[in-house]
C-alpha positions, 0 to 999 in steps of 0.5 A, a space after each residue: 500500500 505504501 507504494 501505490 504503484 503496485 496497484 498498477 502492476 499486471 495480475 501475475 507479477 503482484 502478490 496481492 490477493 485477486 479478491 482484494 485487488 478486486 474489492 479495491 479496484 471498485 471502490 468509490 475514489 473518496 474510500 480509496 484514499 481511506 484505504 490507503 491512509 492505513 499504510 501509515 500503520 505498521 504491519 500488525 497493528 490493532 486497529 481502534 475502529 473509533 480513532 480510525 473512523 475519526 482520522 479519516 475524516 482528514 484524509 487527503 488524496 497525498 502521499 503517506 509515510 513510515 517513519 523509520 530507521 531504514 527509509 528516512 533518506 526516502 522521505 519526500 517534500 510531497 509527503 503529507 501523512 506520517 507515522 512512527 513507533 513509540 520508543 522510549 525516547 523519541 529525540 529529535 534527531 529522529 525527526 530531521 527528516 521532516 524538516 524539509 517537509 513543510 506541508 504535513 497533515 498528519 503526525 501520529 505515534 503508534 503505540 505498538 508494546 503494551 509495556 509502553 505508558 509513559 515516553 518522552 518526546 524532546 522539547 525541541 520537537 514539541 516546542 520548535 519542530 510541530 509547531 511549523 508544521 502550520 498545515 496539520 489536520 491530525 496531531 496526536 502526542 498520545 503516551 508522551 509525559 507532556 505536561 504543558 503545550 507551547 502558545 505557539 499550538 495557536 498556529 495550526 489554524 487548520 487542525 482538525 483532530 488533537 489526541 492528548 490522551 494519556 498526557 501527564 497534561 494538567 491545564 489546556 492552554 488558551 492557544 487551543 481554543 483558537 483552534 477554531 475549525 477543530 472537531 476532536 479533542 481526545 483528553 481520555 486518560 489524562 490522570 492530572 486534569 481537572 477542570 475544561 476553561 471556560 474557553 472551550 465554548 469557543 470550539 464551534 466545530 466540535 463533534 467529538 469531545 472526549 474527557 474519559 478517565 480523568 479528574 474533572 469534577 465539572 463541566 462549564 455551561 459553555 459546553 452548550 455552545 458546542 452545537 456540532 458535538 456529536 459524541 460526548 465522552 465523560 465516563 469514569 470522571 468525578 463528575 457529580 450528576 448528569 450535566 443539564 449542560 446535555 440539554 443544550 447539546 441538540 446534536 448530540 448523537 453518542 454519549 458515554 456517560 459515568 453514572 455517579 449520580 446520588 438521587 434518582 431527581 438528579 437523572 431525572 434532570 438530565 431529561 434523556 428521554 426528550 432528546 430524540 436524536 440520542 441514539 447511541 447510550 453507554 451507562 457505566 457505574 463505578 465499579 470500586 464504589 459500591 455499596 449495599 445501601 446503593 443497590 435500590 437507588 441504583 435501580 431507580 436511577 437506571 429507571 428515571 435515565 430513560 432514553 428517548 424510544 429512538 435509540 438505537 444502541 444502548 451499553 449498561 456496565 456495573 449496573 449493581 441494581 437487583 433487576 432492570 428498569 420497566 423501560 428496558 424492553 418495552 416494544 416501544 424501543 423498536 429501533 435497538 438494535 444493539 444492547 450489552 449488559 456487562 457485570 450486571 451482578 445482581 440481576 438474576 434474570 434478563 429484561 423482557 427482551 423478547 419484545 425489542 423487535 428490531 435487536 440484531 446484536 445482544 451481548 451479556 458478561 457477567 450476570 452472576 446470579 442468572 441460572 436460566 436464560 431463555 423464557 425472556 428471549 421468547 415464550 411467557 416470561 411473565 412480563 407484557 402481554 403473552 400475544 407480543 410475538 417472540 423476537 426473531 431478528 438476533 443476527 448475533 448472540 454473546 455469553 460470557 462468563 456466567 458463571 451460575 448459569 444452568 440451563 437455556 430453556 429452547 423449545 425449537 428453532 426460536 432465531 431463524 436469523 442467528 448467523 454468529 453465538 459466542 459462548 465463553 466460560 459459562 462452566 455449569 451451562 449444558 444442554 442442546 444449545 443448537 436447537 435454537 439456531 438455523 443449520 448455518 449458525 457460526 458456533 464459538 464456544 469455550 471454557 463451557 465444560 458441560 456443554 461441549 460434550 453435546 456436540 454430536 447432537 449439532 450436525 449442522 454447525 459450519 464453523 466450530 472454534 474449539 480451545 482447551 478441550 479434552 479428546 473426547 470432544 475433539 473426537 465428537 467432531 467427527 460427527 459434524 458433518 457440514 463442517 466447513 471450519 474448524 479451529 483447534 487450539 490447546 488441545 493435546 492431539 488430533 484425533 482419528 475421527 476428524 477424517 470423517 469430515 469430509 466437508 471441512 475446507 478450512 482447518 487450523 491448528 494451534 498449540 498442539 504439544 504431541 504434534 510432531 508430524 503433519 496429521 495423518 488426517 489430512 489424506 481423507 480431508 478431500 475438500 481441504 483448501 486452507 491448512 494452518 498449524 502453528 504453535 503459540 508463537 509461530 508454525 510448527 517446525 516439522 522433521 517429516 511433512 506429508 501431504 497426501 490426496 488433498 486435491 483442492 489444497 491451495 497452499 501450505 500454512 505461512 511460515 510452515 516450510 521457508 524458516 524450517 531447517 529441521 525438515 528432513 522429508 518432504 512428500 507431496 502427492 496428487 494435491 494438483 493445485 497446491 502451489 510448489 515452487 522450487 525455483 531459484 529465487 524462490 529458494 535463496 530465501 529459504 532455508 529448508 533446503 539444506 536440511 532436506 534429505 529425501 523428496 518425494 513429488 508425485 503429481 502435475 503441479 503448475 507451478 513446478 517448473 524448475 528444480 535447482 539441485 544445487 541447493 539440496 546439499 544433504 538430499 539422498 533420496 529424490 523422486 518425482 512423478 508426473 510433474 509435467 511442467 518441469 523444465 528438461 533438464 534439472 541443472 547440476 552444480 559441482 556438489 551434486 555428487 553428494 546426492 543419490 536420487 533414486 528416481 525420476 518418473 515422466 519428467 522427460 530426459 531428467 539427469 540422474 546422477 550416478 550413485 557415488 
């Protein structure tokens, strides 16, 4: 991505997936140059879908830009976008290639080591270097132990979007406020502020307003002026109530908010449930602040924070309360879509969800006291009229760690739109769990002891993703014949009965410790396209690798065979569109060659055109059958004699050396 041109190459002579040459190639103009801002990101990086969706509304058609070490002479005058890895100490001779960059729009660190929280950027680059850099849409000095920002900030007129989040930052300078034509100002985490100037009302451009994680104990009714504010972010703050500032905010679409409100008069102020183009909500509760006294007033604040009935996503976290609000699940919330109900500890029974005809993507953690889920989903749950007709539109469905629950009461196919469950340790649930679901359903489950042993029973599940499971479930898989996918990780062997099946496509393995030689399975996995086994860290590094009669099998797992110097025998056979070059250039980049001391290639490979001996210096057995695209003749070098093929098989006029 990064060198664009590569897009204009000829199919055969780039490297890039048809599929995703494809998708790209018909993308409208405006989401190509989204598409290539993400070069600016180094290779394994997690992408933060909110910052990136935010950063894009800045994107420019010009050029992009790594900073590093080995490409910083590349760097051009015409460069726009730039990005580097966090260290330690980021001195400023690091930067001096920007100095002749005089037109940059983005300066972004990237934090890419979990060990990294506090770096320090040099003062010269703070105070003397982005200052100049008076065409800046994005800045983002995120991690660094920035304590003030210099006046001369109050020259980037066009800055679009200021990330100070998790800065030792105590007091925004009024520079910032001139600042007029920025939209998103990131403090979360900012552990030394205490309190927005009254200045920030100045900020007419705002959408995006994040004050998460920090000290503010208020908020200044200049926050009203901010008509533009789309999302607002004030959870986990010292604030005291809900803001009647909100009320002002006409536009506001998202709001994040800490619920450290006393008396349930002071949520009724907030007066949410007239604010009809809130459609995002997420509540969130101390968790470290809780009292016995509290749970009652929890639940009558939760009930006067109603929303209006228009909103569309909906997060409630440490909700202590002993059950939920009437409002929630109400059918007149016919436009929920989304709701997650994480650590609500107290509750030993869902809302009456049945009746939130619109929900796609429901999603629960934590719900300690719940023994039995299923009569609010559908059915008589004792709540509403009994003719309101069970939900049928969840597209996703999440459990995690319920730990009491027992039992999900199913009467028949109850979600005929399910397409996703994820299950995660929910260690007493057992039962037939797939009696609720459509044939296609996509089954996630794990650490849920008692329930994986009802597997057999599911034998229309596609895609299965087992972790941490004994030999008596990985062998009940044999029985899964629609099988498409399977993913195994942390499991002690694989077993006999995953050759039954014989619709897999897909199939990885991951951390298996008696794995020592490719499974013995694979020659009756007749369908088998991906292949993929690795240990914790990378593949698996075999002695032996066998692949036998798998004749749709494209290629073998990344980093299987280049880095592998302990293989010593290779055999391949009647797997016609598996990709095997042995070209020369091919193998200087290899290293398994010189490890290799028998091949055996039976079949008419495409690509398989070259074979360069020389580079097998420990090989003694050689055999090859039926590979009709091989060139005529295998060319010899000086220490060819230290190999001995025993033969070669309609690959015409090959040389055979004589044996020593």
């Amino acid at each position: 991505m990064l060198r664009n041109e590569i897009w204009d190459l000829p199919l055969q002579q780039s490297n890039i997936l048809p599929v995703l040459r494809l998708s790209y190639h018909y993308l409208p103009s405006v989401l190509k140059q989204c598409f290539a801002y993400c070069s600016i990101f180094p290779k394994d990086y997690g992408f933060d879908k909110e910052q990136l969706i935010l950063l894009w509304a800045f994107v420019s058609r010009n050029f992009c830009f790594t900073l590093d070490v080995e490409r910083q002479d590349k760097i051009s005058v015409r460069t726009r976008h730039v990005s580097y890895i966090l260290e330690r100490f980021d001195v400023s001779k690091r930067f001096d290639p920007l100095l002749q960059t005089h037109e940059l729009r983005t300066f972004l660190p990237i934090r890419m080591s979990v060990f990294l929280n506090a770096c320090s950027l040099a003062d010269k680059v703070l105070h003397h270097l982005l200052p100049t850099f008076e065409c800046l849409r994005v800045l983002s000095l995120s991690y660094y132990d920035v304590t003030h920002l210099p006046d001369s900030f109050g020259n980037l007129k066009y800055l679009r979007y200021l990330n100070l989040s998790r800065t030792a930052i105590k007091k925004l300078p009024r520079s910032i406020f001139m600042l007029l034509n920025l939209q998103s100002l990131v403090l979360s985490s900012c552990y030394k502020l205490t309190e927005l100037p009254t200045e920030i009302g100045k900020l007419i451009n705002s959408i995006h307003l994040d004050v998460s994680h920090t000290k503010i104990q208020g908020m200044s009714v200049e926050i009203g002026k901010l008509v533009n504010l789309l999302h607002l972010d004030i959870s986990s703050t010292r604030l005291e109530g809900m803001p009647t500032v909100i009320n002002k905010l006409k536009d506001l679409r998202r709001l994040t908010t800490f619920v450290n409100v006393r008396h349930a008069t002071y949520a009724l102020e907030a007066n949410l449930k007239e604010k009809a183009g809130l459609d995002d909500l997420a509540f969130v509760w101390d968790p470290k602040n809780v009292v016995d006294g509290d749970l009652s007033n929890q639940t009558k604040v939760l009930e006067k924070l109603q929303p209006h009935t228009k909103v569309k996503r909906l997060n409630i976290q440490h909700y202590h309360g002993t059950g939920f609000p009437k409002w929630l699940g109400d059918p007149s919330f016919r436009n929920l879509v989304f709701l997650k109900l994480v650590d609500c500890k107290s509750c030993s029974s869902l809302p009456p969800l049945r009746q939130l005809q619109s929900l796609k993507d429901l999603q629960i953690v934590k719900m300690n006291e719940a023994r039995k889920v299923g009569a609010e989903l559908y059915g008589n749950d004792g709540y509403g009229s009994s003719s309101i007709k069970p939900f049928g539109s969840p597209e996703i469905l999440r459990f995690k760690e319920m730990l009491k629950w027992e039992e999900w009461v199913c009467c028949g196919v109850e979600f005929p739109c399910m397409k996703e469950l994820y299950m995660e340790n929910c260690p007493k649930l057992k039962g037939d769990i797939t009696k609720c679901l459509p044939p296609s359903t996509n089954i996630e489950v794990r650490e849920c002891e008692k329930l994986m042993c009802c597997l057999p029973m599911a034998p229309s599940i596609h895609e299965l993703e087992l972790e941490e499971c004994d030999d008596e479930v990985v062998r009940s898989t044999g029985g899964l014949t629609s099988l498409a996918s399977l993913k195994l990780s942390n499991v002690c062997k694989i077993a006999g009965e995953i050759g039954q099946l014989h619709s897999l496509v897909n199939l990885f393995v991951q951390y298996c410790p008696e794995l020592k030689e490719t499974p013995s399975v694979l020659h009756n996995l007749t369908s088998l396209k991906y292949l993929t086994i690795k240990r914790r860290e990378s593949p698996l590094s075999f002695s032996n690798l066998e692949i036998e009669f798998c004749p749709i099998l494209e290629s073998l797992p990344e980093g299987m065979m280049p880095n592998n110097t302990c293989l010593q025998g290779l055999s391949i056979c009647n797997c016609e569109k598996l990709e095997v070059s042995l070209g020369e250039d091919h193998m200087r980049h290899n290293h398994y060659a010189s490890s290799l001391t028998r091949i055996f290639i039976v079949g008419s490979f495409p690509s398989l055109m070259s074979f360069p001996l020389a580079f097998f210096t420990k090989l003694e057995h050689l055999c090859m059958e039926s590979c009709r695209n091989l060139e005529s003749r295998i060319p010899l070098h000086s220490n060819s004699r230290r190999t001995s093929p025993r033969g070669s098989h309609n690959s015409p006029e090959l040389v055979h050396p004589s044996l020593p």
